[in-house]
C-alpha positions as CSV (number, residue, x, y, z in Angstrom):
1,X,61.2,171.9,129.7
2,X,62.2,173.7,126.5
3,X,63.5,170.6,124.3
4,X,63.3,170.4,120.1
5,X,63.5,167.2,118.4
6,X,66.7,168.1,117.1
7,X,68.2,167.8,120.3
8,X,66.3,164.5,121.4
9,X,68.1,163.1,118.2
10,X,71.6,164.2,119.2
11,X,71.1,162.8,122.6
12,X,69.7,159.1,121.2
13,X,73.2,160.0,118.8
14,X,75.5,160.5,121.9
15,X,73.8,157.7,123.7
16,X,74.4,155.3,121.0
17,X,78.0,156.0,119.7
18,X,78.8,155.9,123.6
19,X,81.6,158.3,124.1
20,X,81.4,162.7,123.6
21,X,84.6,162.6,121.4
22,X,83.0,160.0,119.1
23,X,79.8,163.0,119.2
24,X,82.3,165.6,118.7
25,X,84.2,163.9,115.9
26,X,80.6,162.8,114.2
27,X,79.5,166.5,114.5
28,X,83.0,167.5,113.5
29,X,82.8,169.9,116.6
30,X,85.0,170.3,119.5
31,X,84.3,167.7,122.9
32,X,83.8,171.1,124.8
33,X,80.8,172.5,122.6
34,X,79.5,168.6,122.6
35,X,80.0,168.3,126.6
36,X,78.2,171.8,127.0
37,X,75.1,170.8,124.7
38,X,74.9,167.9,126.6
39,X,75.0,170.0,129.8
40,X,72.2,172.8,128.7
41,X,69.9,169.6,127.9
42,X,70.0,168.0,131.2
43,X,69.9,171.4,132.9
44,X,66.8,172.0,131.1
45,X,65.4,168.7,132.0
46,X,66.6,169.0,135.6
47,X,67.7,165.3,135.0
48,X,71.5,164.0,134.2
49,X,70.7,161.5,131.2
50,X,74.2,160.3,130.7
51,X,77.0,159.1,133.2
52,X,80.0,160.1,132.3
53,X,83.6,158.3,132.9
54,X,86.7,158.1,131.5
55,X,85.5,155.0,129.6
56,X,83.0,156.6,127.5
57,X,79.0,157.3,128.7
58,X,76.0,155.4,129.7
59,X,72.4,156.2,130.3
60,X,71.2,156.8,134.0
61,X,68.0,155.9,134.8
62,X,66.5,158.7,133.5
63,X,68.2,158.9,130.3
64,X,67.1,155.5,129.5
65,X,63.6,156.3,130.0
66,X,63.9,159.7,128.1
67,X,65.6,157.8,125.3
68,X,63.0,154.9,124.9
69,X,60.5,157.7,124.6
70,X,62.6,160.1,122.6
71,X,62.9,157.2,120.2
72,X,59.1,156.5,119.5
73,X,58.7,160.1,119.1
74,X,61.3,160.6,116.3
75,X,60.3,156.8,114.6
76,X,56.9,158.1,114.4
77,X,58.0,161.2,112.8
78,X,57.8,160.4,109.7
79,X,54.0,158.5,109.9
80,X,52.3,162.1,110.9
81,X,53.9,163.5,108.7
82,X,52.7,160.9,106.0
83,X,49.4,161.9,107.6
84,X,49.4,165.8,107.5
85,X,50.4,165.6,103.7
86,X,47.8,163.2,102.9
87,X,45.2,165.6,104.7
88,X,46.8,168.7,102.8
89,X,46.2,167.0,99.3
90,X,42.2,166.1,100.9
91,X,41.7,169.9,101.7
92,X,43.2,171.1,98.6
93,X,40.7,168.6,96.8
94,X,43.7,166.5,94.9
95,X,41.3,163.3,96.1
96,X,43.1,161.4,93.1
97,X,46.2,161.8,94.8
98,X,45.5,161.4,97.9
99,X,43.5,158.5,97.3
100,X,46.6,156.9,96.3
101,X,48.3,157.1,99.5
């Protein structure tokens, strides 16, 4: 599986706003280049995360459980990177500063 963060967001994106022309109108993109990204990232996942009808989209099984866990990883984003800049100012010996964090 070769997925980046960036497309875990837009997934949790398309997931939430529920419909691919909402995605594409957000993105200002066309639907087809929205319904195609969506397309490479289950192919690469060998899952399908979203149903898809002409009411809009839904998670399948396994896009819900992709989604709950693509969610903590992006929510805890932020946190490590708290982390790795607080270590970066310990190893450059800025203790003052990083003793404030």
């Amino acid at each position: 599986m070769n997925l980046d963060l960036d497309e875990a967001a837009l997934f949790l994106r398309d997931a939430e706003l529920g419909s691919l022309s909402a995605a594409a109108r957000e993105r200002n993109a066309p639907v087809s280049q929205v319904s195609r990204a969506l397309a490479r990232r289950e192919a690469r996942l060998g899952v399908r995360l979203l149903h898809r009808t002409t009411h809009g989209l839904s998670l399948t099984d396994e896009g819900d459980t992709f989604a709950a866990h693509a969610r903590r990883l992006l929510d805890t984003l932020p946190k490590v990177r708290a982390c790795i800049d607080h270590w970066a100012r310990w190893m450059r010996g800025d203790a003052s500063e990083a003793a404030q964090s």
